[in-house]
N, C-alpha and C positions, 0 to 999 in steps of 0.2 A: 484388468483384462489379461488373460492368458493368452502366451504367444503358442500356437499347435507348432509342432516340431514334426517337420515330414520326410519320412525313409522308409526303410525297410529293417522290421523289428530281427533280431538273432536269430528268431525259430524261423523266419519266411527264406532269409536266405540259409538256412541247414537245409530245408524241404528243398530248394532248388539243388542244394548240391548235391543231395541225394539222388534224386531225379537225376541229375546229369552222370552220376557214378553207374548209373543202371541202364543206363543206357549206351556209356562208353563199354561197361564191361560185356554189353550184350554185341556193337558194334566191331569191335578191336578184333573177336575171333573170326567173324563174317570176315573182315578183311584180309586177314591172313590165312586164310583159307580160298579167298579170290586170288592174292597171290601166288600161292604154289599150283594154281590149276593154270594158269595163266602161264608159268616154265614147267610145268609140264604137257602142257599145250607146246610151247617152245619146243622143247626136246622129240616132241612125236612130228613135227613139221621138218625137223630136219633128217629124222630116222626115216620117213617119207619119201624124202628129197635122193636120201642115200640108196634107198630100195628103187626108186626111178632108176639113177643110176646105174646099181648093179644091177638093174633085168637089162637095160641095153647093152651093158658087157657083155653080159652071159650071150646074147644075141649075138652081138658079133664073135667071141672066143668060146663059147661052151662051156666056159667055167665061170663063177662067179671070183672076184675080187678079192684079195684075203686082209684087205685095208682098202682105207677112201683115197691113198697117195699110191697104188701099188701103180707101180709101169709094168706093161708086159712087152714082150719082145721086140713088138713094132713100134715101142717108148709112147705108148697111148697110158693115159691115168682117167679116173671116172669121173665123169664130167659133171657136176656137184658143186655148188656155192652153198658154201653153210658160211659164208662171212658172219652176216650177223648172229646166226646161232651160238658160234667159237668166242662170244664174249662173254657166254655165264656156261658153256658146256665144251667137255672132249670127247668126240665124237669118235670112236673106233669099231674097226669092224675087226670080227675073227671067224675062226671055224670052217671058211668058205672052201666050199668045194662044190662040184655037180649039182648037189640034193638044195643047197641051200648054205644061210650065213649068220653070222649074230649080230647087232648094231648092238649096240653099248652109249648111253650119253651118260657120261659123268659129269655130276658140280664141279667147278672151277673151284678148287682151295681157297679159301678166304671171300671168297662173292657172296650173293643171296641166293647160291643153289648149292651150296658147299655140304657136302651130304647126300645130298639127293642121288636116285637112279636113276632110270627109265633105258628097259631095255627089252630089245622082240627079237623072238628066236625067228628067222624065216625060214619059210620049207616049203618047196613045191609038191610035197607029198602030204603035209599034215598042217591044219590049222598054223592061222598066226600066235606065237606065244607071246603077250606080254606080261611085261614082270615091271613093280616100280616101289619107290622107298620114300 
């Protein structure tokens, strides 16, 4: 009497792992491509948040802001929480005058957005400019 030996032959588990290769190498880019939209979604909620801010500046002083810490005369600064944003981005503002300002978010060196841009020219005269890397 023959005892049958029960598994799974060389070739069935190669076909699975193959299967399973074809399908991580199809998943892996989807997801790192969900994560970068994901901080860059981050970074446009706090360039946002910063653009809130500067237009009720400008409302109350007629100039916009020339940074998100600037104090002006009457030791007011713009009123802005990016707590949680400032832990994968630095957020700076430049250019700021009358017409309009620049947000700038840079990757925090050594993080998961280290590299990265995302930055909008603002301008009460001309379209919003974004630009991103």
């Amino acid at each position: 009497m023959r005892r049958r030996e029960s598994g799974f032959t060389l070739m069935e588990l190669m076909v699975v792992i193959v299967i399973v290769a074809i399908l991580a190498a199809v998943a892996v880019p989807l997801y790192v491509n969900y994560v970068k939209d994901a901080q860059r979604t981050e970074a446009k909620g706090a360039i946002g948040a910063v653009i809130t801010a500067e237009q009720t500046y400008y409302q109350l002083h007629g100039i916009y802001a020339n940074d998100k810490f600037t104090v002006n005369a009457q030791g007011q600064v713009l009123n802005c929480d990016l707590t949680d944003a400032l832990t994968n981005w630095t957020i700076s503002v430049s250019g700021a005058d009358d017409k309009g300002f620049i947000v700038t978010a840079n990757g925090v060196a050594g993080g998961a957005t280290d590299g990265r841009m995302v930055q909008l020219t603002y301008s009460r005269i001309k379209p919003l400019d974004w630009k991103e890397n």
